[in-house]
C-alpha positions as CSV (number, residue, x, y, z in Angstrom):
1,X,0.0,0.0,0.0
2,X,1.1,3.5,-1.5
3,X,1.1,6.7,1.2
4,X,-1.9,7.7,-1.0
5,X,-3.1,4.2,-0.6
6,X,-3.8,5.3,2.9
7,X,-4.3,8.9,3.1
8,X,-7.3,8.7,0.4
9,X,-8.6,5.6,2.1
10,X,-9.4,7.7,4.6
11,X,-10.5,11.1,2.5
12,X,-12.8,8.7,0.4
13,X,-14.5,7.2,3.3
14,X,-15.4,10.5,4.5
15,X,-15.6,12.2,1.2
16,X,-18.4,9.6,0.3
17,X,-20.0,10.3,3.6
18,X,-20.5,14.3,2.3
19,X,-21.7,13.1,-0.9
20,X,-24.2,10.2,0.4
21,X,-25.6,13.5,2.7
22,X,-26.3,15.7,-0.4
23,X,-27.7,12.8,-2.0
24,X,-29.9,11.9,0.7
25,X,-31.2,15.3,0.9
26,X,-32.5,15.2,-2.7
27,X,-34.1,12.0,-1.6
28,X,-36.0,13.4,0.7
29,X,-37.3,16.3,-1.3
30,X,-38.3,13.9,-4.0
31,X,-40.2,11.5,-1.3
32,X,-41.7,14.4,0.0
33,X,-42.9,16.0,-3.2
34,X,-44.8,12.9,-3.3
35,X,-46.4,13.1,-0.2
36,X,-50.0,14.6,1.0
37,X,-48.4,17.2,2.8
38,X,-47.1,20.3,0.3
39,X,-44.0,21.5,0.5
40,X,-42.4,24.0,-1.7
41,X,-38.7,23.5,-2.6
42,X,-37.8,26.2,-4.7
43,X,-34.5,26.5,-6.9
44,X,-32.2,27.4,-4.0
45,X,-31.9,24.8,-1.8
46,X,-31.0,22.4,-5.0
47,X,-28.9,24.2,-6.6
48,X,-27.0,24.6,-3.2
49,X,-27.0,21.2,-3.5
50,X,-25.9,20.6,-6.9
51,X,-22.8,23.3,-6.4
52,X,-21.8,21.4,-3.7
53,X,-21.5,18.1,-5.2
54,X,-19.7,19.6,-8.2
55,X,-17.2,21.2,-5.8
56,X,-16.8,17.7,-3.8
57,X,-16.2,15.9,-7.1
58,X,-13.5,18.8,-8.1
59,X,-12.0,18.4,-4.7
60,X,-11.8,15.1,-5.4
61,X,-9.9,15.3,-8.5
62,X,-7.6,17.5,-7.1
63,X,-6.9,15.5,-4.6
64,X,-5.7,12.5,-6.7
65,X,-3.4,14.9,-9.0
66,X,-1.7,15.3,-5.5
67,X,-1.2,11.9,-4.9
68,X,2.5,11.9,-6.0
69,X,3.0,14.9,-3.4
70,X,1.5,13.6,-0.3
71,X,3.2,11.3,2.1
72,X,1.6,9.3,5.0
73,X,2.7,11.4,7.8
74,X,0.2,12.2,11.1
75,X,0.1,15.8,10.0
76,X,-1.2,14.7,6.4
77,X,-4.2,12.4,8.0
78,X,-5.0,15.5,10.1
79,X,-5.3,17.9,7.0
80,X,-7.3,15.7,5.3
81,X,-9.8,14.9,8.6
82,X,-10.0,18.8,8.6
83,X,-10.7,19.7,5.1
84,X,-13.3,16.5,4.2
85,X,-14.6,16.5,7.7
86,X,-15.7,20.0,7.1
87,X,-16.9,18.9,3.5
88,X,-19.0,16.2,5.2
89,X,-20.9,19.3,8.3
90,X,-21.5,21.5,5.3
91,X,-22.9,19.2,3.3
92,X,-25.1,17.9,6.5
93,X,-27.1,21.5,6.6
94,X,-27.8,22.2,3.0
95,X,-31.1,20.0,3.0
96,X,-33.4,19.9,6.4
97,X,-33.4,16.5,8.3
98,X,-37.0,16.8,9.0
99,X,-38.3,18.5,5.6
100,X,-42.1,18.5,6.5
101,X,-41.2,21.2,9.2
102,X,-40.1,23.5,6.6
103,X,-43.2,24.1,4.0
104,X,-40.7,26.5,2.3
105,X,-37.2,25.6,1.5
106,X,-36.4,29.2,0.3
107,X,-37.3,30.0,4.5
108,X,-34.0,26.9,5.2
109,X,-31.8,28.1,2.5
110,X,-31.7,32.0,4.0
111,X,-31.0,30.1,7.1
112,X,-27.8,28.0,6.3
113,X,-26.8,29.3,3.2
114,X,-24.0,31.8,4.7
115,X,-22.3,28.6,6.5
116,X,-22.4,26.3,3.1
117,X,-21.1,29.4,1.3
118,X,-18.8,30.4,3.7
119,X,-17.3,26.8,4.4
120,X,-17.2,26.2,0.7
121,X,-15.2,29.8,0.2
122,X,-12.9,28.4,3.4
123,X,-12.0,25.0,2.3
124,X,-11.3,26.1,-1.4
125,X,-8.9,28.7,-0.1
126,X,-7.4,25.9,2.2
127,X,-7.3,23.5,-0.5
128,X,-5.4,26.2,-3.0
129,X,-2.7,27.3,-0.1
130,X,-2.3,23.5,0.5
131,X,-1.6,22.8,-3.1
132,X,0.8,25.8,-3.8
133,X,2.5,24.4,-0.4
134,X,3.0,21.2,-1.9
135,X,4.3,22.3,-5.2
136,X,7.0,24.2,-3.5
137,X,8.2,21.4,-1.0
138,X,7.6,18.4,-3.4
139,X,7.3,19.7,-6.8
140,X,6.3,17.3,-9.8
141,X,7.7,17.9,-13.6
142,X,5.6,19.9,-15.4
143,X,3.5,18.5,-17.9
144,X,3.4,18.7,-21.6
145,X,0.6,21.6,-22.4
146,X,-2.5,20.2,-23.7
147,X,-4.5,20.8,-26.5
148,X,-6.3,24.1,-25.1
149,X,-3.0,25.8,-24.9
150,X,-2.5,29.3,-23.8
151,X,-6.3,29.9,-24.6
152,X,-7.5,27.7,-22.2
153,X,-5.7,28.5,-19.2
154,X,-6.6,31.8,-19.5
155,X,-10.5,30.5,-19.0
156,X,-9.0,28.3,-16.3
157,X,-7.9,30.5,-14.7
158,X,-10.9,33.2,-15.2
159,X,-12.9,30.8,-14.2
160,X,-11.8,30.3,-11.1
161,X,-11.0,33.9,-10.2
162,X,-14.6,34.1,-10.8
163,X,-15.9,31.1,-8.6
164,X,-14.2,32.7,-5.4
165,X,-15.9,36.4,-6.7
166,X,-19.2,34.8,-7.0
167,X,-18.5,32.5,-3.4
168,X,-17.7,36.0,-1.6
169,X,-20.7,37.5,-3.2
170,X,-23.4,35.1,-2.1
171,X,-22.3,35.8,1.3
172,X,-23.6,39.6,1.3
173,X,-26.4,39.5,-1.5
174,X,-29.6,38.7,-0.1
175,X,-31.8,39.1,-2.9
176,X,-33.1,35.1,-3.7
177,X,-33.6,36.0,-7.1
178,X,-29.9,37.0,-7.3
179,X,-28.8,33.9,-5.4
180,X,-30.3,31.6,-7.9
181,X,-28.5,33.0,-10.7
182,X,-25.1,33.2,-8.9
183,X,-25.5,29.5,-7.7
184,X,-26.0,28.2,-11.2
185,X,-23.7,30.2,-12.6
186,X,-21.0,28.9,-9.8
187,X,-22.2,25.0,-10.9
188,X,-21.6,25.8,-14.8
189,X,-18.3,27.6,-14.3
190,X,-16.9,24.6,-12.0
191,X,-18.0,22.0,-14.5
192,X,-17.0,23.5,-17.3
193,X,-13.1,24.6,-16.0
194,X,-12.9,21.3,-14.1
195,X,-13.7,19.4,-17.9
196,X,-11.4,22.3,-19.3
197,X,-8.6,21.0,-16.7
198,X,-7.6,18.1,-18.0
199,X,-7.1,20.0,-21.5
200,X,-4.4,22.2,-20.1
């Protein structure tokens, strides 16, 4: 067994932990769709949802292009704790436990939304100081560029100057109308410069 062996045995355990929560919070919005009692989900609350399984999947990703750079020291398995652990809480209080209490899921969202966003904005700013640590204590050859070229790291890198504008942004805009378009816009720019990753 690798280093990475072990440290992502741990980080996937808990990673699919976060990931089974989101999931099971759409569950229960589709059960209770279904049910007598009417409940109103709204766009926010799912599209919280959505952003934050793209952004565990991305983390994810990024995690295994480190996986040359990581060793299987104490303070390694405490990072990782850390940053997944806090992956796995946020994802926890996107989606109410008991749904039927909340008739309006717009009412939850204005809630919890600030943490989610907040602990998204934290962790991705951990994750990118961790990362730029790493390259500079263990760093890897650099890579033939890919096909995108010059091009696309420019809209790489756009892009993700422009999730951490639109993370900061969600946590002082207020308007629900506002937060609906900023939340899908977050989910197409992640999925779009995580495909555009592997071009680069």
């Amino acid at each position: 067994m690798s280093a990475f062996d072990l440290v992502f045995a741990v980080f996937g355990l808990l990673l699919g932990l976060a990931v089974a929560e989101v999931l099971g919070g759409f569950a229960r919005v589709l059960k209770m769709k279904r049910a007598a009692k009417p409940v109103r989900v709204g766009w926010l609350t799912p599209l919280l949802g959505l952003f934050v399984l793209l952004d565990l999947t991305s983390f994810w990703g990024t995690a295994f292009s480190m996986r040359d750079q990581m060793d299987a020291s104490y303070l390694t398995l405490v990072v990782v704790l850390v940053i997944v652990g806090a992956y796995h809480l946020i994802a926890s209080v996107i989606f109410p436990d008991e749904p039927e209490q909340w008739p309006d899921f717009d009412e939850w969202y204005d809630k919890q939304n600030r943490l989610v966003i907040g602990g998204l904005l934290a962790l991705n700013i951990i994750v990118t100081i961790a990362h730029a640590i790493l390259d500079g204590v263990r760093p890897v050859p650099d890579a033939p560029d890919g096909p995108a070229g010059a091009v696309g790291l420019a809209f790489y890198l756009g892009g993700a100057v422009s999730v951490f504008a639109l993370l900061i942004a969600l946590l002082f805009v207020h308007n629900r109308r506002w937060n609906v378009a900023m939340l899908a816009a977050l989910s197409l720019i992640l999925l779009s410069t995580s495909i555009l990753e592997d071009y680069i």
